[in-house]
N, C-alpha and C positions, 0 to 999 in steps of 0.2 A: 726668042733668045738668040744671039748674036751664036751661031757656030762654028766661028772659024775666031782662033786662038790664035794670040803673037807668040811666038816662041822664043824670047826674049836669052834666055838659060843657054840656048845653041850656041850664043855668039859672047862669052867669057872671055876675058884678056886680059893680065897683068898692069897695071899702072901701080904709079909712084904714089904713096900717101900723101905726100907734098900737094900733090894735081887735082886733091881731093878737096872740096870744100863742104864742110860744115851748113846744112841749111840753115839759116839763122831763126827762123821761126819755127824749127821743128818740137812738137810740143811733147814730147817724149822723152822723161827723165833716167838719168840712166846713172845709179848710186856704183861707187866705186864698188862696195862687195858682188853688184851685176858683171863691173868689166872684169874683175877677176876670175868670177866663175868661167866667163866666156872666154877667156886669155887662157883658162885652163882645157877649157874645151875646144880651143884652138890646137894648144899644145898635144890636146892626147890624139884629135881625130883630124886635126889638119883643117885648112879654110874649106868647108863644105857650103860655104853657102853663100855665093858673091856680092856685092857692096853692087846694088844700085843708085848710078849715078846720070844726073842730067848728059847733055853735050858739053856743056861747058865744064864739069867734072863737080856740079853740085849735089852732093849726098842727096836720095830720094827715098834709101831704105838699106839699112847697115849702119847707122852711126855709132853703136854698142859696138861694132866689130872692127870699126874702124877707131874706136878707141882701146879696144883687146890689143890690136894691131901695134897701134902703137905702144903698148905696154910692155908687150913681148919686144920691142926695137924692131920691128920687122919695119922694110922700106919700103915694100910691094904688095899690095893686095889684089885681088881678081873682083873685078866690076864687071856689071853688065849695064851700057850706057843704052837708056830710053830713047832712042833717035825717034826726033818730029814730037816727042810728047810735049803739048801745050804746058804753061806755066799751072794752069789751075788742073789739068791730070794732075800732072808730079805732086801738087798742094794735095790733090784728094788722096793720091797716093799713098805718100808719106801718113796720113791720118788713119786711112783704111789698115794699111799693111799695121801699125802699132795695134788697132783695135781690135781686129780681129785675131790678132795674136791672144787676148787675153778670153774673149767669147766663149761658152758653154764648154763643150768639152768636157772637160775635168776628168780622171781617172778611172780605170775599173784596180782597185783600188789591190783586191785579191790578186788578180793578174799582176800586176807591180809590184809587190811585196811577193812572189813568186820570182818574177825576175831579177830584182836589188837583192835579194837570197840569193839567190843562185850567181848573182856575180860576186856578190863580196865573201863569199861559201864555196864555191865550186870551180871560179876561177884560178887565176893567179893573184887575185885582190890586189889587184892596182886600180881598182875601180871606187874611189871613196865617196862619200856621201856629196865632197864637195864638187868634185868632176862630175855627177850625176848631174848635181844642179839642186841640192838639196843640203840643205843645213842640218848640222848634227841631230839637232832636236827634234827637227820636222822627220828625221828618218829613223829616230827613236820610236818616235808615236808610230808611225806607220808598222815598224817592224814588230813591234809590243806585242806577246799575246794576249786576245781578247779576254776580258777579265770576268769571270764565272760570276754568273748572278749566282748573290746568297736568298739564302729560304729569311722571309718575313721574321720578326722573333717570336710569333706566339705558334711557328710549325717546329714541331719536332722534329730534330734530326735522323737519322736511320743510316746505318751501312750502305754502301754500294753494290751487297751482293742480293740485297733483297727485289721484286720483281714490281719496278713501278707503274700505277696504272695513269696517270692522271699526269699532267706539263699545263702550264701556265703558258698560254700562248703569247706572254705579252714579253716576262722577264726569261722563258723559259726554266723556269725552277719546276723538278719533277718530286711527284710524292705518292704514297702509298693511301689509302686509307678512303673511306666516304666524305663524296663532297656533299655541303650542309645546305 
């Protein structure tokens, strides 16, 4: 394994959106409700994350941001220009950086729904669903609480004060009485 890393992030500089070009084969769609979320998350947290660009000032990894950019009227963004990177890097580049963007991951889901509480609860709630990056609904479902498994219809119900012995390991429904 190769252990010596370029540090590409060190060396950030302002350029003109104009100076920027569009890769033309980049195979990465990007739907207007994307660039707005991201125009939003420009808005609240500022450009955190630079527009890489070839030498010649061809997008490599940023074109979501650079179309934010442009959305907001801004003239300027901060690139980090690949110097010496072969045509077919930047090509693998461009592919890698979109895909692996979407890869495994995924949420610890209680953790998350802990923090989206506590910012839209505990802050100043200026933090909505859609600056998260999450759509109304999508953050309906997540914030919901979990929905209490009902007893089968042929168990009988009983009080909550009486002393259950028995939980169904599967739906979790608890009850009282001999199992058959």
């Amino acid at each position: 394994m190769n252990t010596t890393v370029q540090n590409l992030a060190a060396s950030a500089e302002m350029w003109s959106i104009e100076d920027l070009i569009p890769y033309a084969r980049n195979a990465k769609k990007h739907s207007d409700e994307q660039v707005k979320k991201i125009a939003k998350s420009i808005e609240e947290f500022g450009f955190t994350m630079p527009v890489l660009v070839a030498e010649d000032g061809t997008i490599i990894a940023g074109h979501g941001r650079v179309l934010a950019a442009k959305l907001l009227g801004l003239s300027e963004v901060p690139v980090v220009v690949a110097k010496g990177w072969s045509d077919e890097k930047r090509r693998a580049y461009t592919i890698a950086d979109n895909k692996l963007s979407e890869i495994g991951g995924g949420w610890d889901e209680e953790i998350l729904k802990l923090e989206i509480e506590a910012l839209l609860n505990d802050g100043d709630g200026d933090y909505s669903a859609d600056l998260l990056g999450f759509g109304d609904k999508e953050l309906e479902k997540l914030l919901a609480e979990p929905k209490q498994p009902e007893a089968p219809e042929e168990f009988p119900s009983y009080g909550e004060d009486i002393e259950t012995e028995h939980q169904c390991p599967k739906c979790g429904y608890a009850w009282s009485g001999k199992v058959k």
